[in-house]
C-alpha positions in Angstrom: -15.7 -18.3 19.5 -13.8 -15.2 18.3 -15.0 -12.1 17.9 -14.2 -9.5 15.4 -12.3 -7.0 16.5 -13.3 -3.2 16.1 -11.5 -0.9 13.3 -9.5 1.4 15.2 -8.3 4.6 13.0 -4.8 5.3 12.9 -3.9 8.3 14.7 -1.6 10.5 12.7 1.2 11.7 14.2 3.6 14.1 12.2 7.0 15.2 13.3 9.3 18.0 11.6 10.9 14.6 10.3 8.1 14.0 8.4 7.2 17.2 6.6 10.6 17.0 5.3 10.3 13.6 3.8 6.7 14.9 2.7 9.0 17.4 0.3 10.6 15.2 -0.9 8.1 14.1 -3.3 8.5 17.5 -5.0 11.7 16.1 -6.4 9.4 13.9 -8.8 7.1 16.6 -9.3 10.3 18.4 -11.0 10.1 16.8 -14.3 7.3 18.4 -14.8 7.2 21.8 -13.0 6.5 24.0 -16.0 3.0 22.2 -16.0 2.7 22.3 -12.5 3.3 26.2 -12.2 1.6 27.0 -14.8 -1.4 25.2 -13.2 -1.0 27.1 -9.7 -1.1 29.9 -12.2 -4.6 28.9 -13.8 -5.3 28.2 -9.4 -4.8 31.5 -8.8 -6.5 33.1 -11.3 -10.0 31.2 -10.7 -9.3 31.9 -7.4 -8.8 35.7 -7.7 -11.4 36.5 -10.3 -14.2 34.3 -8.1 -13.9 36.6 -5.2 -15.5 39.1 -7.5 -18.3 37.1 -7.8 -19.9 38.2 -4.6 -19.4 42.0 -4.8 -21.1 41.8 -8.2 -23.7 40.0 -7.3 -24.7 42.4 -4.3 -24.4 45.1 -7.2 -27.1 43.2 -9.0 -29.3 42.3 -5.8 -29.0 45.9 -4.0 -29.7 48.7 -7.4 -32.0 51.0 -7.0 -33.4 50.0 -10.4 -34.7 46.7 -8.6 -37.1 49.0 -6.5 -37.4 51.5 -9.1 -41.5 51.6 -10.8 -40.3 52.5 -14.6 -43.9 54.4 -15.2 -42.8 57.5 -12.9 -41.6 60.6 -13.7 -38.0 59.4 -13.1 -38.9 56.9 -15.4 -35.9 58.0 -17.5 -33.4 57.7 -14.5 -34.8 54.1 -14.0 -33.7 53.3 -17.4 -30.0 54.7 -17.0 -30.0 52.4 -13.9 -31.3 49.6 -15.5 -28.2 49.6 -18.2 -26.4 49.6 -15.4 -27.9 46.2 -13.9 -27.4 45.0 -17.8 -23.9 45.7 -17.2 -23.3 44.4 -14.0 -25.3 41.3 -15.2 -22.8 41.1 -18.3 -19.9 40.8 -15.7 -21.0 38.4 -14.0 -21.3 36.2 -17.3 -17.9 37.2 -18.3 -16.9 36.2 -14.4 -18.5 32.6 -15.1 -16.6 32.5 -18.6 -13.3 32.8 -17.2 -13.4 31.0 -14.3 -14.7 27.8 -16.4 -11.5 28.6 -18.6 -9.5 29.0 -15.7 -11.1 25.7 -14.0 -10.5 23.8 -16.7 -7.4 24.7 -17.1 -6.7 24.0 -13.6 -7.5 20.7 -13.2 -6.2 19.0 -16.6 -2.8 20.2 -15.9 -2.6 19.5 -12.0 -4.5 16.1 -13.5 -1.5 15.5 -15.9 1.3 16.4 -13.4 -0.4 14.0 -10.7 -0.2 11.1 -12.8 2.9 11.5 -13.9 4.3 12.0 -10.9 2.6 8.9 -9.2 3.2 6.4 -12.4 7.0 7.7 -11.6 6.4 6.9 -8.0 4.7 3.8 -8.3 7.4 2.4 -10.5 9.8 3.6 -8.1 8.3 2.1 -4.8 8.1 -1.1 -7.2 11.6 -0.6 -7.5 12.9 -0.7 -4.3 10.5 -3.3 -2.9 11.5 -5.5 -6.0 15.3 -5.1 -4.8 14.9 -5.2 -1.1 16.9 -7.7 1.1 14.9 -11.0 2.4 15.1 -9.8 6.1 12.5 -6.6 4.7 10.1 -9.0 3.6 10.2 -10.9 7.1 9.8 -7.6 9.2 6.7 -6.7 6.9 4.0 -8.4 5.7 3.7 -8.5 2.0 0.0 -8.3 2.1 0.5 -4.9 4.8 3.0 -3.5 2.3 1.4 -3.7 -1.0 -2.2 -2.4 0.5 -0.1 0.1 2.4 1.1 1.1 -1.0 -2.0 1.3 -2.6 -4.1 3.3 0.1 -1.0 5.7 0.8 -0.5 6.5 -3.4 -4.2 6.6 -3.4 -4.1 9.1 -1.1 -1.4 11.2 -2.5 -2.9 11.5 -5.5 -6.4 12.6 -4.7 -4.5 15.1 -2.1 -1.9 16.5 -5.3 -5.1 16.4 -8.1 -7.5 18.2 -6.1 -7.2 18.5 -1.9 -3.8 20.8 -2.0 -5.3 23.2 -4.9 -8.7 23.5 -3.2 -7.2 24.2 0.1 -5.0 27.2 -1.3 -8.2 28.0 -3.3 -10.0 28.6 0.2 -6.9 30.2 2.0 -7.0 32.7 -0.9 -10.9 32.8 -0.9 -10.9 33.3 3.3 -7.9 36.3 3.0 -9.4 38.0 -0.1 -13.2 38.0 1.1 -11.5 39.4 4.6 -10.2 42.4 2.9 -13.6 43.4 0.8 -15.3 42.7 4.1 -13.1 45.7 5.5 -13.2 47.6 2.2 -17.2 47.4 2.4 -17.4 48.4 6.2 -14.8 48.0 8.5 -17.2 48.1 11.9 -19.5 45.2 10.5 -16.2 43.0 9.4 -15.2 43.0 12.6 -18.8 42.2 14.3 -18.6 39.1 11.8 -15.0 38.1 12.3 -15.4 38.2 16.1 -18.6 35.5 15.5 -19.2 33.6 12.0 -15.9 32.2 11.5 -15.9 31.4 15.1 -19.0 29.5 15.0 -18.2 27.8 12.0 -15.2 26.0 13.3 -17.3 25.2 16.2 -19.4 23.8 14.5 -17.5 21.7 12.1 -15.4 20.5 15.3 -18.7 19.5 17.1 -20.1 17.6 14.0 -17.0 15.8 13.8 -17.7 14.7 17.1 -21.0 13.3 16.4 -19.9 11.6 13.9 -17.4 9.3 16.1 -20.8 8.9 18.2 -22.1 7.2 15.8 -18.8 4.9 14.0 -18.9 3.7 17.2 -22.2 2.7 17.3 -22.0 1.2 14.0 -18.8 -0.8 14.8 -20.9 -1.8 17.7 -24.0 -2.7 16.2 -21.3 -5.2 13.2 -20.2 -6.7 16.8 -23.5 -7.7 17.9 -24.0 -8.9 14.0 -21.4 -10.8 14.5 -22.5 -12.6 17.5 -25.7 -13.6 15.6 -23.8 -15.1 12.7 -21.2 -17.1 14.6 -23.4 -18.2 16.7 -26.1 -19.3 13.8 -22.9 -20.8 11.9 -21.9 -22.9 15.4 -24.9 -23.5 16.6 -23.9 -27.4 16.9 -21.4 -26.4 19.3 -23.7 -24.3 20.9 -26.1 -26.8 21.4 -23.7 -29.5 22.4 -22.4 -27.2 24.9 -25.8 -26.2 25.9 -24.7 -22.7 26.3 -27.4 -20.4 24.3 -28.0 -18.6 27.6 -24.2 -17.7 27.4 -24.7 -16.6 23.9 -27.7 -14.3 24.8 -25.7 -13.1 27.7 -23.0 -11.8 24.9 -26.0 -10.8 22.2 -27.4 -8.5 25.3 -24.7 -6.8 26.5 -23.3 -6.0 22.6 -27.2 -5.1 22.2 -27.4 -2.7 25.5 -23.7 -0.8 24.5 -25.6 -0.3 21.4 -27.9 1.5 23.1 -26.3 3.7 25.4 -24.0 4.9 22.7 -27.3 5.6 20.5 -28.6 7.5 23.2 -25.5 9.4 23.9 -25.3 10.1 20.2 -28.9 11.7 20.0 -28.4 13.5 23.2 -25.5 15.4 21.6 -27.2 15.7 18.0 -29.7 17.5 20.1 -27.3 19.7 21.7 -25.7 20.3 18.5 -28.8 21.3 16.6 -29.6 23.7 19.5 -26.3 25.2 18.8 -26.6 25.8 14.9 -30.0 27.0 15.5 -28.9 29.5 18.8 -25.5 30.6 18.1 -24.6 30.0 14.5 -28.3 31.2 13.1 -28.2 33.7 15.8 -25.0 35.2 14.8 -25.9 35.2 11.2 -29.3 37.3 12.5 -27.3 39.6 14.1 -24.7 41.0 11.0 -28.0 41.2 9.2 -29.6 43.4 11.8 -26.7 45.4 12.6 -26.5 45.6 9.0 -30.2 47.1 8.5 -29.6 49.5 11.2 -26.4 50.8 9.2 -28.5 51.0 5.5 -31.4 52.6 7.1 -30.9 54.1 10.5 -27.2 55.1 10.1 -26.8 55.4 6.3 -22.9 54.4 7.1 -23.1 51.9 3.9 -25.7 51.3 0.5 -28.2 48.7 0.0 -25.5 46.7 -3.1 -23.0 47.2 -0.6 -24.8 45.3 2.2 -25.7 42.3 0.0 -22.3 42.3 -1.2 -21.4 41.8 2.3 -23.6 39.8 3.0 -22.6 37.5 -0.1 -18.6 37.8 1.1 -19.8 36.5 4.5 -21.7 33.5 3.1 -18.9 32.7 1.2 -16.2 33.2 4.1 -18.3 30.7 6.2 -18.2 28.2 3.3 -14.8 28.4 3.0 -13.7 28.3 7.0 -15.9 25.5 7.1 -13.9 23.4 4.4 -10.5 24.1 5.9 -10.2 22.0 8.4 -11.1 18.5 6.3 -9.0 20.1 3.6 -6.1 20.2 6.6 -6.8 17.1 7.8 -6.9 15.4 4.5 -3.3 17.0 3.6 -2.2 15.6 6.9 -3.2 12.3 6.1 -1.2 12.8 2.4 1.7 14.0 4.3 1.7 11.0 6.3 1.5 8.8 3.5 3.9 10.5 1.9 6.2 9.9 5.0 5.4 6.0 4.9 5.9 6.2 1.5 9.3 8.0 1.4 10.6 5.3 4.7 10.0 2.2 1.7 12.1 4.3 -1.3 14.5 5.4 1.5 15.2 1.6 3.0 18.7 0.1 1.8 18.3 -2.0 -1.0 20.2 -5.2 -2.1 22.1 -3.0 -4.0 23.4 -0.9 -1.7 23.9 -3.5 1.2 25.7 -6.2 -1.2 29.0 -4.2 -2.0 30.6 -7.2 -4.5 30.9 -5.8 -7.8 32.7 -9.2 -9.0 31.4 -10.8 -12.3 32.6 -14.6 -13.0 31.7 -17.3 -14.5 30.9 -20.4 -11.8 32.1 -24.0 -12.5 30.1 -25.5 -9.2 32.7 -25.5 -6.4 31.4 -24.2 -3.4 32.9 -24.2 0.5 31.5 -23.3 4.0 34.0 -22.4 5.9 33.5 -22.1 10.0 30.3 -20.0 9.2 28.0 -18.7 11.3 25.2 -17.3 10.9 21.6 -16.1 13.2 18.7 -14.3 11.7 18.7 -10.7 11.8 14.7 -10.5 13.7 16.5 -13.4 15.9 20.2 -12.0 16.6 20.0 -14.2 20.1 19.4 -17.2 18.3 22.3 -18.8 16.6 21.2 -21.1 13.7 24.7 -22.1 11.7 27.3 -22.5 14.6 30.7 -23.3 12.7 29.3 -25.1 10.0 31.7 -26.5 7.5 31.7 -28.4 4.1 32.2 -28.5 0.1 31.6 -29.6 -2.7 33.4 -30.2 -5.7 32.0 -28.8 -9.7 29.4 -31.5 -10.4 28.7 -33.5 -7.2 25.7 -33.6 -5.4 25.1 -33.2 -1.8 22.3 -34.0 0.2 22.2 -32.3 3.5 20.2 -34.0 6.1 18.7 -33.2 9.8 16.0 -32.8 12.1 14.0 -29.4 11.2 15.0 -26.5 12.3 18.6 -27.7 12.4 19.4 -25.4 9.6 19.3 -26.8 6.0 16.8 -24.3 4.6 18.9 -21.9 5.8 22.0 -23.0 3.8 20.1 -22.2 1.0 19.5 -19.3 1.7 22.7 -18.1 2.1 24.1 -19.8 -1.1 21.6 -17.3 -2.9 23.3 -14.5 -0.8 19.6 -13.3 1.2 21.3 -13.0 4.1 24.8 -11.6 5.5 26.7 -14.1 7.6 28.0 -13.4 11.0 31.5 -14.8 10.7 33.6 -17.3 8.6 33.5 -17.6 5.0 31.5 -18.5 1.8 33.3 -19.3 -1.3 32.0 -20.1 -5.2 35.7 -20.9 -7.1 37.5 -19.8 -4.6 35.8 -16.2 -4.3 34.2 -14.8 -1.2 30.9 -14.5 -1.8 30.8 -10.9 -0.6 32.8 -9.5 -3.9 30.4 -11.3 -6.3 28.1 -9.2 -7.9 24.9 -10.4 -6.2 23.3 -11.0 -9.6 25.8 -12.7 -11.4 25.9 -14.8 -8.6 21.9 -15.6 -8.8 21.8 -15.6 -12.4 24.2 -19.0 -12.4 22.1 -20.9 -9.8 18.6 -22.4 -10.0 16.1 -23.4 -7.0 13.3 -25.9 -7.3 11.9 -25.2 -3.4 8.9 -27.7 -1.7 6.4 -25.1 -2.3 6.4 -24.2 -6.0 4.7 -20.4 -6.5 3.9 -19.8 -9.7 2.9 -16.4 -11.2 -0.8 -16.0 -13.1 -0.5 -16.5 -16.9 0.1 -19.1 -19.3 2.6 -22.5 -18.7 4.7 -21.0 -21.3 5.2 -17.6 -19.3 6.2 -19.9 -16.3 8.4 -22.0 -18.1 10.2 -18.7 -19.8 10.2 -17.6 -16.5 13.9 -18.8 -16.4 14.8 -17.7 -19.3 12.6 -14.7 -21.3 15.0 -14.9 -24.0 14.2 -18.3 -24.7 12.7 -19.4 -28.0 9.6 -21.8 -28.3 11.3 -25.1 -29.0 13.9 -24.6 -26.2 10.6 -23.6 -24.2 9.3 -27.5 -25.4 12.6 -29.1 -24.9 12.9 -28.1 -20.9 8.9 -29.1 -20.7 10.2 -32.7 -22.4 13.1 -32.8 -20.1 11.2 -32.1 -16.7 8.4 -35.0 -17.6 6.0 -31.8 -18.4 5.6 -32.2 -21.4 2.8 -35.0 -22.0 0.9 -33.4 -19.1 0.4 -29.7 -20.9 -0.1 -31.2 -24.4 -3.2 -32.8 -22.7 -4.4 -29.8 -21.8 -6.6 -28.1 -24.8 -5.0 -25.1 -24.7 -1.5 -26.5 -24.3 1.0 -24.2 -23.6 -1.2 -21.3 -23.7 -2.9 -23.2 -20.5 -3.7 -20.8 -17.7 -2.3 -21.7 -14.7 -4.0 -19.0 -12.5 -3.4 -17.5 -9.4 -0.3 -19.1 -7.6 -0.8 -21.8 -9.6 -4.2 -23.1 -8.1 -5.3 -25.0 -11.2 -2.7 -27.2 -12.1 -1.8 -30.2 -8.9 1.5 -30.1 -6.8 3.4 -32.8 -8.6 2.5 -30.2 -12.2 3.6 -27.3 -10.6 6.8 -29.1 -9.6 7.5 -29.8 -12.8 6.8 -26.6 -14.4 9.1 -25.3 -11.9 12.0 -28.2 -12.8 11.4 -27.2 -16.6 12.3 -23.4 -15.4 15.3 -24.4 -13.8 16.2 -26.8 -17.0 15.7 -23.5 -19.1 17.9 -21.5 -16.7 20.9 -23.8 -17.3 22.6 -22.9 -13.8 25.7 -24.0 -12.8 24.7 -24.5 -9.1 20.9 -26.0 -8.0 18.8 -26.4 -4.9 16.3 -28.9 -4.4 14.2 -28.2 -1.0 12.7 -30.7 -0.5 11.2 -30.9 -4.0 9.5 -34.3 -3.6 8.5 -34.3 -0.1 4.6 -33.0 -0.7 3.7 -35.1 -3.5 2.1 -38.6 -3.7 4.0 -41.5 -4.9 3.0 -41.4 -8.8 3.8 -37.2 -8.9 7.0 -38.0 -6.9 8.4 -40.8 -9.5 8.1 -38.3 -12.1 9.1 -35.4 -10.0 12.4 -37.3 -9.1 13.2 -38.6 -13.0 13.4 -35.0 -14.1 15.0 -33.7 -11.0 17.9 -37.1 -11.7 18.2 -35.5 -14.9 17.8 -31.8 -14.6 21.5 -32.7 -11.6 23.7 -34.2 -14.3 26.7 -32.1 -14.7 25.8 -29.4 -12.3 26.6 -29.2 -8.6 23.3 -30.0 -6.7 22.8 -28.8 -3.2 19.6 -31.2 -1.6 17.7 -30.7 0.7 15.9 -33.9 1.9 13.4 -35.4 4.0 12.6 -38.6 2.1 15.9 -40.1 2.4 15.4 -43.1 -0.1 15.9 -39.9 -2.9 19.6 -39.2 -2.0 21.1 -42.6 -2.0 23.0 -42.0 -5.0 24.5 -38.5 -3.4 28.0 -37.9 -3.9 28.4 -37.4 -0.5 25.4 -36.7 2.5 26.3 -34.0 5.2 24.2 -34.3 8.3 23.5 -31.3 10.5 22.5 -31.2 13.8 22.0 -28.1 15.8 23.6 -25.9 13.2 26.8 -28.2 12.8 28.4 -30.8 10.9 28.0 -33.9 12.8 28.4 -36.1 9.9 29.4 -36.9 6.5 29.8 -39.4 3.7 28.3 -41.9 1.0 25.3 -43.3 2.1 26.9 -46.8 2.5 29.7 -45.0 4.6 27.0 -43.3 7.5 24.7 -46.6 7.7 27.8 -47.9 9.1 27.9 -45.6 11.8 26.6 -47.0 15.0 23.5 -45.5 16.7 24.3 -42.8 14.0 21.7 -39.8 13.2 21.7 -41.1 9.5 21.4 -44.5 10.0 18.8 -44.0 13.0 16.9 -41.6 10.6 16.9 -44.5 7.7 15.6 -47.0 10.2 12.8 -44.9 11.2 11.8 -44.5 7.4 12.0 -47.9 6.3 15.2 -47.7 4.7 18.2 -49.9 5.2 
């Protein structure tokens, strides 16, 4: 039985390289850069008028007036320092007013510019993954890409709404507190700056530590979870195999790394705890004594002016403490960016496919000597010289053993793939001036596997054309045998179909997709291998509409069930990426020990 395997975190690694694609997202922040600087305006404000919040508040919590008895003779005095406190009190309320105004300035405008900015980059990563070339999509996984997507715009945005504006907030917090540190007493700020931040770091460092401890030992305790509930879910085959002693072997040894890692993880916690308690508390006990001694022994500095110190110093721990998550995180964004920037940055379709050719196709279509291998398989040559045509209207069934390159024909008639050499021609045109659009826009495919998209029949159907009005919408259903099937339905053509199609059957879906095509009027269609998953009944009716849905258009088929392509106007076989033969059906059965005729025998036919 397999086992899960353990999450491991990407490690991030960022290069000059990407820093300068990281940028580049500021070019869709410009739209909006008013906003955004007048935001980092608002930042700095709050920023700037906070750092006053510690000075006043030593003020407050080191007057004389707090120590002051108001029934002495200096009872008057006491009063004159008392408006004072009222004063200092009244600034601090004034402090809290307009950093809430500046706050909430803040953060609805960096709010605003954020999601402007990502709705522009989401609908530009859309954008160029919409338009990319089919060999994209078979380097990366479209499951890997879209989730990549998500998480790394997910990212960016909590990074741009909040992450890059608290970080600057801190930076601004750490230099501004430095300076009243040395404005309040130079000797003490360099006592603390020599051991509080120092510790701090330390200790963030060493917390982040134990904290990989112990993912480990969760990722180790879902293994040995795991084990339990594949071995519960098989425990026929364990039974059968008599092997619950091998079972328990694996449970123990999952169970005993669980351990050891627990242990390790609470001897460290305990050598951490020692550390905040000896060093970092001890520091802290130190400023303050130091501190005393220069208020009392020393007289180098007041009683308001040692709280305020001590308030700055508080507040600089706070802030070093943050800075390296706030880092990390922004490193993480500037990663994403990067990953982010690589998927706007890859060639599209439009800027690989160079025709610029608009024309009208009549259906005539000629291979000439091409070849062709798969750009993730250069080695491997699938089309080796492969020749044929077809003539406006015909049909052409092209048969073979798989793998011997009929899928890929089709491919290449829609223009997903550049050939190596020889030619391609619709009308006489090389297939490398059309305009890659035009060129689609004139041709239909009705593939084995139908993928519909979630919504209503009628969406699918008006997939191939959204122009199309309701009746021509009921005519193509009528023409591709859909028709009786949806009007069954209670909902009709409103019926959803939901996701990929899952609720209608294959031969439906096939049809749906033939009355797509019928709406799309092409000049050119593809058939691969439209009837080959469906049971006898689906395929009758699959195979009417398709007979119909051919008439005047030139039909490229693909076929497996040869009994469909009697009627072609001419069958091509191809065998290891090469013509080997071609003609009317009546013309290859004739051919001794033929590949046609051997592959009609073996089905039945005759």
């Amino acid at each position: 039985m397999l086992r899960p395997n353990k999450d491991k975190k990407e490690k991030i690694k960022l290069s000059k390289d990407s820093y300068a694609k990281a940028r580049r997202i500021f070019s869709y922040i410009g739209p909006y850069k008013g906003t955004f600087i007048i935001g980092w305006i608002f930042l700095v404000f709050s920023s700037s008028v906070g750092l006053l919040f510690p000075y006043l508040m030593g003020q407050l919590l080191g007057s004389p007036a707090n120590m002051a008895d108001l029934s002495s003779p200096e009872q008057s005095s006491s009063l004159l320092q008392l408006d004072s406190i009222n004063s200092i009190a009244f600034a601090l309320f004034i402090l809290f007013l307009l950093q809430s105004v500046f706050s909430y300035f803040r953060i609805i405008l960096f709010t605003r510019v954020t999601e402007n900015t990502l709705r522009d980059l989401r609908y530009v990563a859309f954008n160029r993954l919409i338009h990319m070339p089919m060999d994209f999509f078979n380097k990366n996984k479209v499951g890997e890409l879209t989730s990549r997507i998500s998480g790394d715009l997910n990212l960016i945005q909590e990074t741009m709404r909040t992450t890059i504006a608290e970080f600057f907030r801190q930076v601004v917090i750490v230099l501004g507190v430095v300076i009243w540190l040395f404005f309040l007493s130079w000797e003490l700020a360099l006592i603390m700056l020599a051991t509080v931040p120092v510790m701090a770091i330390v200790a963030v460092f060493f917390g982040r530590f134990i904290r990989g401890l112990s993912k480990k030992a969760q990722d180790s305790a879902a293994a040995s979870n795991g084990i339990i509930e594949e071995s519960l879910i098989g425990i026929s085959n364990v039974k059968s195999f008599t092997n619950e002693a091998l079972e328990l072997l694996k449970f123990k040894k999952a169970i005993e790394e669980i351990r050891q890692l627990n242990i390790k993880s609470g001897n460290w916690r305990g050598i951490f705890v020692s550390f905040i308690f000896l060093c970092l508390f001890g520091a802290i006990i130190f400023i303050i004594w130091k501190g005393v001694h220069m208020v009392q022994v020393e007289q180098a500095m007041s009683l308001a002016d040692f709280f305020s110190f001590i308030m700055f110093t508080v507040m600089l721990g706070a802030s070093v403490g943050s800075l390296p998550d706030l880092f990390a995180s922004i490193q993480k964004a500037v990663g994403s960016t990067e990953h982010l920037m690589n998927i706007i940055e890859e060639a599209s379709e439009q800027e690989l496919l160079k025709g610029k050719q608009e024309i009208q196709l009549h259906g005539k279509i000629e291979f000439k000597d091409v070849r062709f291998a798969y750009p993730q398989r250069p080695d491997v040559e699938v089309l080796k010289g492969l020749s044929f045509e077809a003539q406006p209207g015909e049909t052409i069934a092209l048969v073979g053993s798989s793998g011997a390159g009929k899928s890929t024909i089709s491919s290449l008639l829609l223009n997903y793939y550049t050939i190596r050499d020889g030619a391609i021609l619709f009308d006489n045109n090389s297939i490398d001036t059309i305009e890659v659009k035009n060129l689609r826009s004139q041709m239909a495919i009705v593939p084995q596997e139908v993928i519909l998209f979630s919504g209503t029949i009628r969406e699918n159907i008006a997939y191939g054309n959204p122009d199309a009005t309701e009746e021509e919408i009921r005519e193509a259903a009528r023409q591709a045998n859909a028709f009786d099937f949806i009007e069954s339905f209670p909902d009709k053509f409103n019926t959803e179909v939901g996701d990929r199609g899952i609720q209608l059957s294959g031969g439906q879906k096939q049809r749906i997709a033939i009355a797509r095509a019928v709406l799309k009027d092409p000049a050119i269609l593809i058939l691969d291998e439209a009837t080959s998953a469906l049971d006898s009944e689906s395929e009758k009716l699959v195979q009417e509409a398709l007979d119909k849905l051919m008439v005047g258009r030139t039909s490229i088929v693909i076929a497996h069930r040869l009994s469909t392509i009697r009627k072609a106007d001419k069958i091509i076989v191809i065998d290891n990426g090469k013509v080997v033969e071609s003609g009317k059906h009546e013309v290859l059965m004739e051919i001794e020990n033929g590949i046609y005729s051997n592959l009609m025998q073996l089905q039945g036919g005759n």
